[in-house]
N, C-alpha and C positions, 0 to 999 in steps of 0.2 A: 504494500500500500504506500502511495509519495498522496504529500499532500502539496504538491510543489502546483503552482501553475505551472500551465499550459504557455507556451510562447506568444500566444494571441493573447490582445485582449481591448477592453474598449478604453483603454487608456489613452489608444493609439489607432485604433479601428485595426487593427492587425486580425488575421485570420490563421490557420492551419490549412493548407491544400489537401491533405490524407486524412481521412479517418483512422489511420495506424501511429501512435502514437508514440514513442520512445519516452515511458515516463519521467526517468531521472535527469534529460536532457531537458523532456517538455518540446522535442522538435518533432516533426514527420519521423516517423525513424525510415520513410524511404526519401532520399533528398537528393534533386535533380538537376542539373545545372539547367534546365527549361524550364526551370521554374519560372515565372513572373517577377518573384517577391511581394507575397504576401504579408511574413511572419515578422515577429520583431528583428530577429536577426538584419532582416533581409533592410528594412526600413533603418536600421543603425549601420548598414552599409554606404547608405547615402547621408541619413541627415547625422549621422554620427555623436557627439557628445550630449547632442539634443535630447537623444531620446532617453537619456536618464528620465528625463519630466516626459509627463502627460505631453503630448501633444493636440488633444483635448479640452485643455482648461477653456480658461474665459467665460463663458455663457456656461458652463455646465459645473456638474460635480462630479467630483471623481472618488472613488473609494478601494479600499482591501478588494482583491479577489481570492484570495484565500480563505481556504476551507479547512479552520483549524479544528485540532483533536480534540477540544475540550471546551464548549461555551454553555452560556445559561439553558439550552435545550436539553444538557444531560439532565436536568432539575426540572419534576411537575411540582402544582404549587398543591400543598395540602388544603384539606377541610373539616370541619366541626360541626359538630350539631349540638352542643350544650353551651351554654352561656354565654356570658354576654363584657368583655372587658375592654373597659372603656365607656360604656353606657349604662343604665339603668333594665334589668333584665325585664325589659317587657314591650308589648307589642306594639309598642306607638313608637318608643325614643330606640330598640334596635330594628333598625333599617338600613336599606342602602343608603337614606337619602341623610341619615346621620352618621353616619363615617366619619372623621374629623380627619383631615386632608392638608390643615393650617401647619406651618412652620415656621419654623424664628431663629434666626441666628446674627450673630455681631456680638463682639466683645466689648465697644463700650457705646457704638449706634445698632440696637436690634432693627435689625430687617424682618417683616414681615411676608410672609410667598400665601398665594392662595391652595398650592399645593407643591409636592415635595420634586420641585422639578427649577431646571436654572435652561438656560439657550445658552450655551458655549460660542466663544469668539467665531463670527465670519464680519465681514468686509466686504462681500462680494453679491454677485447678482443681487436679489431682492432684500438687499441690507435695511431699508426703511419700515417696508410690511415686517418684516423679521424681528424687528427692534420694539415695533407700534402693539403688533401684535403680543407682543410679550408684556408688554405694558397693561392690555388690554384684561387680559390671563390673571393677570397679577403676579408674573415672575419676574426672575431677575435673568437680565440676558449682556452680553460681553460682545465690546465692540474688536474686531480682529486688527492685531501687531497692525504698525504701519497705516494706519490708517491717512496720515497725512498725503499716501500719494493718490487720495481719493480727491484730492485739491489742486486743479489745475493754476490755481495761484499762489499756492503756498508760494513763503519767502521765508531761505534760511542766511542770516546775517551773522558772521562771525561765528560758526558752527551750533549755531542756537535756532529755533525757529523763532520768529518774528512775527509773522502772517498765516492763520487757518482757519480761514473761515469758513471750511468745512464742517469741522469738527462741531460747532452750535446747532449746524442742521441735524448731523449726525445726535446729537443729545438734545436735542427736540424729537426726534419723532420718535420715541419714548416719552419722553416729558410731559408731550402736549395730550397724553393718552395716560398719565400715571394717575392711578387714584388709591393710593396709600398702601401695595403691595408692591414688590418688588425692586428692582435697581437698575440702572443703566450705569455699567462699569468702563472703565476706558484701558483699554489691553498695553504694557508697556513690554515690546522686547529692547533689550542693547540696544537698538538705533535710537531709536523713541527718548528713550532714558539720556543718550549721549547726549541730542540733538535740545534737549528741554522743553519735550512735548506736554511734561506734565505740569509743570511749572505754567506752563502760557495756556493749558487748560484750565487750569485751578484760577487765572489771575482772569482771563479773556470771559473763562463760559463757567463760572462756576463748579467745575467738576467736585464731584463728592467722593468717589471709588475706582481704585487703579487697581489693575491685576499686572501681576511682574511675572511674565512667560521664559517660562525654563527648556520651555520643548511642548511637542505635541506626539502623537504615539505614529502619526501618520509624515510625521515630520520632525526628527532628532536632532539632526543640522537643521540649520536657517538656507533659505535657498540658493540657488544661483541663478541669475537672468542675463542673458546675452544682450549686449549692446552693439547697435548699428554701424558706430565706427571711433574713429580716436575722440572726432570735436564734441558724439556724444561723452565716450568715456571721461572727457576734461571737464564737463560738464559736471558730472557726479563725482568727479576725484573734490571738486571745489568747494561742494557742498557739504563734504567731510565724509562719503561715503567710500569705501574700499576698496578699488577697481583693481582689477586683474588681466592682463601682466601691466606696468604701472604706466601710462602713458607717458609722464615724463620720462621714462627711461631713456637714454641718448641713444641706446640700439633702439630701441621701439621706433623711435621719432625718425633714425634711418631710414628702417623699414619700411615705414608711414611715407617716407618722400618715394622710395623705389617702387611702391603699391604692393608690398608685401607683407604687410602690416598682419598677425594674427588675428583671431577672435580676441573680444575683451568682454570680458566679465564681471557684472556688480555680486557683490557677496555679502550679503548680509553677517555681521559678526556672531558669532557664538558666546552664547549667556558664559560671562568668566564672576561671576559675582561668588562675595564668601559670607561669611556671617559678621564679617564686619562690617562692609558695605550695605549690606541690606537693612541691617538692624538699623544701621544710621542715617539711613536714604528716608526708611519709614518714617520714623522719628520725625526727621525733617520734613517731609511731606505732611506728615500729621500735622503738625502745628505750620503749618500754611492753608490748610484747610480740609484735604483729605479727611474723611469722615470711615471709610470703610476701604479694608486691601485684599486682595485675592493676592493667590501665587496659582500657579498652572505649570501641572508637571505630567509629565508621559511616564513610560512604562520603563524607566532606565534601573542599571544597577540597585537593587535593593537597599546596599550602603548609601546611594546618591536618595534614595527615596527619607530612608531614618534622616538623613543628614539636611533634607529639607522641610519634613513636618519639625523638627526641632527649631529648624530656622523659625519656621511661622509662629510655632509656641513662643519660641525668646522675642520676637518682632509683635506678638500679639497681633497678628492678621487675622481675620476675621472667615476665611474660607482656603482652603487648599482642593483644586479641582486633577482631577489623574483620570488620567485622559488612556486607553488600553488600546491595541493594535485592533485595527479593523474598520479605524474609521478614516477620514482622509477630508481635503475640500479641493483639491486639485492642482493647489501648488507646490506639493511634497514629490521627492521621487519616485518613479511607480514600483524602484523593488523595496524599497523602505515601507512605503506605504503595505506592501506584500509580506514583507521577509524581517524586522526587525519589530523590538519590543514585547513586553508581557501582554499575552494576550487578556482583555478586559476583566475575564473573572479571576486569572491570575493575579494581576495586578491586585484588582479588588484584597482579594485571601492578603497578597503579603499586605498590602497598607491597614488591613485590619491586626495582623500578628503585630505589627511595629504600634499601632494605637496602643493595643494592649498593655504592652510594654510600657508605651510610656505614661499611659494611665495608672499602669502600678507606681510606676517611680511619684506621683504626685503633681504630674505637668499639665499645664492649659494646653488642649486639645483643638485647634479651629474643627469649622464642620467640615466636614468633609463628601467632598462632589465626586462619585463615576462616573464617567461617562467612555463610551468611545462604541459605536453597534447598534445604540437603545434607540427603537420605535414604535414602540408600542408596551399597552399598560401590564400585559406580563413580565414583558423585559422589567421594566420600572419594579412591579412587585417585586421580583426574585432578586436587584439588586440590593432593593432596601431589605429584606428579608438575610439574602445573603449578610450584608453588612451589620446583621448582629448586632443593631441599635449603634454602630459605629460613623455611619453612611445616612445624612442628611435629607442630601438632594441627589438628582441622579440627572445629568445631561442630556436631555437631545438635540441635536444640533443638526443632522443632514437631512432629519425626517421633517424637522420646523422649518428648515428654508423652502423643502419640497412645497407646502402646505402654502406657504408665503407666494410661490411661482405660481401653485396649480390655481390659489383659489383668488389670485389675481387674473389669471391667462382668464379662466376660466367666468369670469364676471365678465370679461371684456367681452366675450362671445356672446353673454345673453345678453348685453344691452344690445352688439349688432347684430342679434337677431338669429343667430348662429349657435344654439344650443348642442352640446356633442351629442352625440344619439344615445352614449352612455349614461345620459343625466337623465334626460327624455322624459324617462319611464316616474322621475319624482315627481315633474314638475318646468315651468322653461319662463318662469320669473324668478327674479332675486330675490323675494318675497319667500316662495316655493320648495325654491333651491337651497339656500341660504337656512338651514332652519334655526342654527345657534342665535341668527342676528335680535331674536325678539330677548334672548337672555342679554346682548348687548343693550338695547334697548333699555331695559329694567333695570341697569346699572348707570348708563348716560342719557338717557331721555332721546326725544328723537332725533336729536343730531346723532344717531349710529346711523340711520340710513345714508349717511354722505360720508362715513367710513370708507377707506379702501379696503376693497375687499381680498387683496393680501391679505390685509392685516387680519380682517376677519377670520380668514381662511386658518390662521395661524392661531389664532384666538377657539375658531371649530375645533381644530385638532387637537390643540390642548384640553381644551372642556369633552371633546370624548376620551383621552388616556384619563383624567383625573376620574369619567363616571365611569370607566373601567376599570380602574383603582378600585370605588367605593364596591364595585360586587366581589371586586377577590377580599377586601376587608373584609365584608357582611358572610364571606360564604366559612370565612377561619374565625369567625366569631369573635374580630379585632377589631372595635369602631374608632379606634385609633390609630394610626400607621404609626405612631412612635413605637409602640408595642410588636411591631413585625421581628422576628429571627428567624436562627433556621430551623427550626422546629415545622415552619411554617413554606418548608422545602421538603420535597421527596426525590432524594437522587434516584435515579435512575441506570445508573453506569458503576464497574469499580473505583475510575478518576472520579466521580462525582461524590462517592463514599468517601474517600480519601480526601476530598476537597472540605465536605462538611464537618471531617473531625480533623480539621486542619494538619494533616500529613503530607500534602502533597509537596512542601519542600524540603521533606527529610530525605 
């Protein structure tokens, strides 16, 4: 058995020509020099260093194609038929529709969520429904690294930013949709941080909540992006950003006169921060106005994992988000995205053993966020459950931009009159269609109907994980999810046995 991918895939629109397959290569195992050039191979013959990355991105999302050995499917979720904990045993107050779903977390500003769920950093496609809608929900959602070059006008003066007047819009369309749950946080990687994005947040647009990104599971390095030519790369060396090989170089500028010039490369730098730095960056931050701090961390090293919830305890941040292999948004590499990091439940187990740990010792714990896979309210169950009252909130982040596309593409259709045949059968008004917008309604009066229906859309899919939350509560007899473990799991597999009596990293 290889759990390896296949050499195709939609990273790249690549194919397989043969039905015969050579697993351990993942090529044709018959390979012909008449071939065309379908396969990845064949496409790294021509565009070469490129196709580390998606060739894909932009408009779309891209994710894991691997088919790991061991995820939340090995786990069904249990059930009960006696009693009632968290509610009063009787037949009016245990119900589904009493489930309590509410959560709270912040060390010295509590945040309130309407249920136990956050929208993890994107930047990309439908970034405003994505944000709006989360607002809507009542969660808390995270703007993606870099956001500044969503600003055709940014200005950076003397390796600081100056000018982003992006970024207000961006923390408006949350804002302008908040009604006393959740956050609108502002993602800092190494650029951001170097450049004094937070600083000109905090003084420009009032920001309240920074999250400091360590990595993501689908993305361990920071990227690389090819640049056009030298006058481009002069352009970013000036700015203070890292270019590669260095345009001033005296051979490079040679080269550049002879038209020989190589590729040049932006590179984003790699998180070098320790616990001296952060401790005192926060600090700093805090008393400038920062109100609430994330850290965001992937599936690295287990030492690198203790050595960063320690960080968050001594820094008093307020959320730690671990992010597990299989998730992706398109700017990561496609075998990284494949082939590197704990896979999500992995992860999950070890940052529960290290809580442990340092719950015994007597240490401030932030809350703690899974995410990397989850879309839907089983997933959600079985990590809070998993998580052994450890585990907070639980991420979605590719399913919620989905929802953001679809239920925006999909409004535009019914105003022009163009309902997909798939809807059809509900209904082919927005009235109809739309059935969550009357619970918008009920909460904003009738300014929802001039809602975008993005945001809606994102707002729909959250309010059905949350009222498929409350049946897996109501059917384990827990009308409270703080009370979920694993008690409230049925493995199904020997790794899965092994996972719930915490063996699997002996």
């Amino acid at each position: 058995m290889t759990y390896q991918p296949k050499l195709s895939s939609a990273f790249n629109d690549t194919y397989l020509r043969s039905r015969h397959i050579s697993p351990q290569s993942g090529m044709c195992s018959f390979c012909t020099e008449e071939c065309e050039g379908t396969c990845e191979i064949a496409l790294a013959s021509v565009l070469g260093a490129q196709t580390v990355y998606p060739t894909n991105t932009g408009s779309n999302q891209v994710a894991s194609e691997k088919d790991y050995p061991i995820d939340f499917s090995h786990f069904n979720i249990n059930g009960r038929v006696f009693g009632a904990v968290g509610a009063n045993e009787n037949y009016d107050e245990a119900t589904i529709y009493h489930v309590k779903l509410e959560r709270e977390y912040g060390r010295f500003h509590p945040v309130k969520l309407t249920m136990p769920i956050i929208l993890p950093a994107l930047i990309k496609l439908n970034w405003e429904d994505y944000f709006g809608g989360a607002a809507m929900a009542g969660v808390t959602c995270v703007i993606g690294e870099e956001s500044r070059d969503k600003d055709p006008d940014l200005k950076i003066e003397n390796g600081k930013v100056v000018k982003f007047d992006t970024i207000g819009t961006i923390l408006n369309s949350f804002r302008k949709y908040y009604r006393g749950y959740g956050q609108i946080v502002l993602q800092c990687n190494v650029e951001d941080d170097m450049l004094g994005v937070p600083e000109y947040a905090i003084k420009e647009h009032n920001l309240e909540a920074l999250e400091f990104k360590f990595g993501q599971s689908a993305k361990g390095t920071q990227p690389v992006r090819k640049l056009k030519n030298r006058d481009e790369a002069l352009k970013k060396q000036k700015i203070g950003m890292l270019v590669l090989p260095d345009p001033m170089d005296p051979e490079i500028i040679k080269k550049d006169e002879e038209g020989i010039c190589p590729n040049f490369y932006i590179y984003t730098r790699l998180p070098l921060w320790d616990e001296e730095y952060l401790v005192g960056r926060i600090k700093q931050l805090r008393e400038m106005g920062i109100k609430n701090f994330y850290l965001k961390m992937a599936g690295y090293d287990r030492e690198d994992l203790v050595r960063v919830i320690r960080i968050g305890s001594e820094a008093q941040v307020d959320m730690i988000t671990f992010d597990g292999a299989g998730g992706g948004s398109g700017y990561s590499p496609c075998k990284m995205m494949n082939e590197w990091s704990l896979p999500t439940i992995l992860l999950e187990e070890a940052v529960c053993q290290i809580v442990e740990k340092l719950k015994a010792e007597g240490r401030y714990i932030p809350s703690i966020t899974i995410t990397g896979g989850f879309s839907s309210e089983d997933h959600v169950f079985k990590a809070l459950a998993f998580g052994n009252q450890n585990v907070t909130t639980v991420g979605l982040c590719r399913a919620s931009m989905t929802a953001a596309m679809t239920g925006k593409n999909i409004g535009e259709r019914i105003k022009e009159g163009d309902v997909p045949k798939n809807m059809k059968k509900y209904g082919d008004t927005i009235e109809e269609l739309y059935y969550d917008l009357a619970d918008l309604k009920s909460i904003y009066g009738k300014q929802a109907n001039e809602f975008s229906l993005g945001a809606v859309g994102v707002f729909s899919y959250l309010n059905k994980i949350a009222f498929g939350l409350k049946h897996f509560g109501a059917l384990n007899r827990k009308f409270d999810i703080s009370y979920l473990d694993r008690s409230d799991l049925i493995p199904l597999t020997r790794d899965a046995k092994d996972l719930i009596k915490g063996k699997w990293f002996e």
